[in-house]
N, C-alpha and C positions, 0 to 999 in steps of 0.2 A: 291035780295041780293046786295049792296052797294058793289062798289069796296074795301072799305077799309077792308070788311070780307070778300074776294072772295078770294083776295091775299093770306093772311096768311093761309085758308084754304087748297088752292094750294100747299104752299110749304110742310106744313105738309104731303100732300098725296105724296109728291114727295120723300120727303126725311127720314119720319120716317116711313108710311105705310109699311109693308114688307121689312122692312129694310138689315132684314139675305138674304131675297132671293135676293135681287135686287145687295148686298155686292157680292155671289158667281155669280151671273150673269157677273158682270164684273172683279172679277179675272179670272174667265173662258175664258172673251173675250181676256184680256190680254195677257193669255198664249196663246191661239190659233192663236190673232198676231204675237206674237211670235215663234210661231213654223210657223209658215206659212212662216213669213221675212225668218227664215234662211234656210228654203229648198225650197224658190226660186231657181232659177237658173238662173245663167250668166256665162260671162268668160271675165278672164284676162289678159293681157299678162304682161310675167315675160324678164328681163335681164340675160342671163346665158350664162358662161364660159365655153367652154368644156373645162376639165383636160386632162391635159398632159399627166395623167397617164394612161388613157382610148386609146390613140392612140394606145397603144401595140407597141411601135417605134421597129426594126429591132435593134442586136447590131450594134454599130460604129456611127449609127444616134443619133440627137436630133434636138428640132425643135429650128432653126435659128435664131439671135437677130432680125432680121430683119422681121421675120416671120409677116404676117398678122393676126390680132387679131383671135382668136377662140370663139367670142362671138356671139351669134344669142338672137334672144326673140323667147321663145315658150308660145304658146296661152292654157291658161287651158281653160277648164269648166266641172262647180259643184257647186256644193250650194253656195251660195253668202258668207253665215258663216264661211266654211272652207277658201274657199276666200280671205277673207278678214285677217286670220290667217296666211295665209300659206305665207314662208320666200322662197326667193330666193334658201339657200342653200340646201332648202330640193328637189329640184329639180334636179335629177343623171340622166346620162346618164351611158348605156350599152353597148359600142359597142363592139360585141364580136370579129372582126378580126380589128379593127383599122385600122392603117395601116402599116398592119405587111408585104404587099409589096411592102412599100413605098421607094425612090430610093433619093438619094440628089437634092436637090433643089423644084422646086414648085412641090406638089401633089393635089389630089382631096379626099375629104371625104363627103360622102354622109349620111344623119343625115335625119331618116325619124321619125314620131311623135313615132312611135313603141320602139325606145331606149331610149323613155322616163320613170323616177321611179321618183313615189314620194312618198317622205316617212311621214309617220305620220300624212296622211289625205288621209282618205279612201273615195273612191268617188269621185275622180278628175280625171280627164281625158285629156293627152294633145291631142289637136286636130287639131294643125298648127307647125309651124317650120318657119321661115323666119331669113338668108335664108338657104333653105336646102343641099345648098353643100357649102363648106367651103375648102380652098386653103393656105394649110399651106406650110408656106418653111422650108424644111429641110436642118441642114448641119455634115459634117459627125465629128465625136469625135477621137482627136488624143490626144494618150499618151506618154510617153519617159522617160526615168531616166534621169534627168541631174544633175549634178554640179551646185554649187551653189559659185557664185564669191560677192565680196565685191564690192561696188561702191562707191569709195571716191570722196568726193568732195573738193577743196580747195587743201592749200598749210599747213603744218604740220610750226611748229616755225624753223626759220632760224639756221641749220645746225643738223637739226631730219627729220628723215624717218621715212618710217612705219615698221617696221623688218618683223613684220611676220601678219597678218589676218586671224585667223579661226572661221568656222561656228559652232553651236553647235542647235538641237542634234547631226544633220546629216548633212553631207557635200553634200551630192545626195537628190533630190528631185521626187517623179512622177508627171510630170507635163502632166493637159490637157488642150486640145485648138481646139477650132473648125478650125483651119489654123493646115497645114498638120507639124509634127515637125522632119521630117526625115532628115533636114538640120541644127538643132539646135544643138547650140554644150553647152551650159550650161546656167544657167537661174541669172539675177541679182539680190542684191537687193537692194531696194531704197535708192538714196544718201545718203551718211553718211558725214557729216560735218569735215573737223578734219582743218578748217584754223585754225594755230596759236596752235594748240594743242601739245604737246611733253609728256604728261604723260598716261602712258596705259589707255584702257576705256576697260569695258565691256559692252554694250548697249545690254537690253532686248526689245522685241517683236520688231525686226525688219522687216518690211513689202517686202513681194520677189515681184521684180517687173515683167518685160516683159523678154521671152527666147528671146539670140542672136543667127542669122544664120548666117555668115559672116557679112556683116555690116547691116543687116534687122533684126528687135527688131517682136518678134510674142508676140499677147496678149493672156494669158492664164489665166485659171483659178482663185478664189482666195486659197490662200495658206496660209496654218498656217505661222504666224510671226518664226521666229530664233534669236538664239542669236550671238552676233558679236564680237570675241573677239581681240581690235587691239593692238599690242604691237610698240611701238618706241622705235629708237634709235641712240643716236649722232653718229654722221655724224662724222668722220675724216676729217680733212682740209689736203692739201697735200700740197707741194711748194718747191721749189728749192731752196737754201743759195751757192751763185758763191764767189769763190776766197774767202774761210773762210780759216786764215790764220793756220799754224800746229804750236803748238809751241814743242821747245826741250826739256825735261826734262833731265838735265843731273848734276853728282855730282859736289861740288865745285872743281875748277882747272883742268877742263874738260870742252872740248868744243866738240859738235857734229853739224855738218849741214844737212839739210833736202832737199832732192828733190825728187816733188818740192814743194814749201814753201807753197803752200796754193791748196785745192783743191775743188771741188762740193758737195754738199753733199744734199740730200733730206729729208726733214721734216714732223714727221706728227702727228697732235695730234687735239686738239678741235679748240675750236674760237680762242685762244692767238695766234696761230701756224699762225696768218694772221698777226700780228705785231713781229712778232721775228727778229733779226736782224742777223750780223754774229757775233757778239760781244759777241752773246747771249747763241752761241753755243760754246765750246769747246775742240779742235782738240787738241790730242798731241801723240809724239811718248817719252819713256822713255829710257833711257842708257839702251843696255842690261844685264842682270843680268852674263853674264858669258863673259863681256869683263873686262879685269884684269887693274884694278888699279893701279898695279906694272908695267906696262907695260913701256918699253923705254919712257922718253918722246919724244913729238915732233915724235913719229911714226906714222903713220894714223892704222887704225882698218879694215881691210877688207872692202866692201861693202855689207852692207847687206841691205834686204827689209823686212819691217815689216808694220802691220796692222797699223793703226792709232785707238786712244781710243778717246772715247766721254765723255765728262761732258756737260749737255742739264738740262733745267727746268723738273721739275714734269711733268708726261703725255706727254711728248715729245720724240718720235721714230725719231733718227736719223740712216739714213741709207744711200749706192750710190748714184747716179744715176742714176733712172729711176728703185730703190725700191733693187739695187742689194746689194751685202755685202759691210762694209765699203774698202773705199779705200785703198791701199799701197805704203809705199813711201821707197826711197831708202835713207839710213843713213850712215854715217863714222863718226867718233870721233878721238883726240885724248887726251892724257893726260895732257898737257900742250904744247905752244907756238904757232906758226900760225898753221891754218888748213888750208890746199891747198884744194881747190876741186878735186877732182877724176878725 
């Protein structure tokens, strides 16, 4: 037989001869590859966190910012299939006393393959730990009611204040802090701007910052924001007006004199109240209503003392010296012709 009909011969018996059986032969084999790959057997190793919540902590404890990681790799083995499946987080630890007598600062936790679970691949098995003790630092949990203060920052518009600052919902907070708060007297909260501002503000979600103990700031917790509500308000300007003269109000053909002619007097009122002059203000005493007109002329009128009256701008409080009632001056009149002094 000639190679050119030996070939095609060939392939015929290869490939159409028993065709169905030689077909299940090798999905048969297929499958048994496959069953075979995946219940090999190896192992892996995984990256895992132990949870915080598994320590079982003591109250008053919790583990420390400073704390040393809580991470170890634990080594499976099991089928290659699962394997190759299986996620990190299906991997739980059990430890049933944690460290429920663990004391502040470094402890020891002892992690053996046995408080290992894993979930939702049956047939695995952890079989290593590295490493198997783990040194967490603990530090202890402090609580406190405090007050809650305003922190402004800046200078409010020239001649405004702040009147009044309250917090809203609440004016107390419970605050905690792994720093002890037995010295803390109320907690702040984050600067509030107010340069240059003079009209009320309400400011929502304001952030509470650090508790103060005397002059040392503790960091605590974070804390729901509050609301800030500030109110202003103009500033009185004060100032003294010297030697503002009194004048006499007195009828026609009547003369009274004043001692003495001009006196002190204290001013008070917004921004004008810093250009006021004495000119600006004025002093006067008036004829009494019950010295008699008939009277002699040329007689003098007793000595008498009376308050001195004010006419002043809008908004302007005129008062003593040093905020007392206004002054008093000593008066005589008479009817007509020279008036001697007293």
């Amino acid at each position: 037989m000639s190679l050119a009909r030996f070939i095609p011969s060939l392939l015929r018996a290869i490939f159409w001869e028993d065709w169905l059986l030689k077909g299940f032969c090798m999905v048969s084999a297929v499958l048994l590859w496959i069953y075979i790959d995946g219940e090999l057997t190896e192992s892996r190793e995984f990256p895992v966190s132990v949870p915080v919540s598994e320590l079982k902590l003591p109250p008053g404890l919790e583990l420390a910012e400073d704390s040393p990681p809580l991470e170890i790799q634990v080594r499976i083995f099991g089928a290659r299939r699962r394997l190759q499946n299986l996620k990190p987080d299906q991997v739980h630890f059990e430890l049933p006393d944690g460290l429920a007598s663990a004391v502040p600062g470094k402890n020891t936790l002892k992690i053996t393959s046995g408080v290992v679970r894993i979930d939702g691949a049956p047939g695995l098995t952890a079989v290593n730990i590295q490493p198997n003790e783990l040194y967490p630092k603990l530090s202890g949990v402090y609580q406190k009611r405090l007050p809650i203060k305003t922190q402004l920052r800046g200078t409010p518009r020239e001649s405004y204040r702040v009147e009044m600052a309250t917090v809203e919902p609440e004016k107390e907070v419970i605050v905690t802090s792994a720093q002890d708060l037995e010295s803390a007297d109320f907690i702040w909260t984050e600067p509030i701007d107010i340069e240059g501002k003079f009209q009320d503000m309400r400011l929502e979600k304001v952030p509470l910052a650090q508790a103060q103990a005397g002059e040392r700031k503790i960091e605590v917790r974070p804390l729901p924001p509050v609301t800030v509500i500030l109110k202003f308000k103009k500033e009185e300007v004060t100032r003294t007006l010297t030697n503002v003269p009194i004048q006499a109000l007195s009828p026609p053909g009547t003369a009274m004199i004043v001692e003495p002619a001009a006196v002190n007097v204290q001013v008070r009122g917004g921004e004008n109240v810093a250009a006021l002059r004495n000119a600006d203000v004025h002093l006067c005493v008036e004829w009494p209503a019950d010295w008699d007109l008939k009277r002699t002329p040329d007689q003098p009128f007793p000595l008498r003392t009376l308050q001195v009256q004010v006419f002043a701008p809008p908004g302007v409080v005129v008062r003593g010296e040093n905020g007392q009632e206004l002054p008093s001056v000593r008066i005589t009149g008479v009817i007509s012709g020279a008036l001697q002094k007293p």
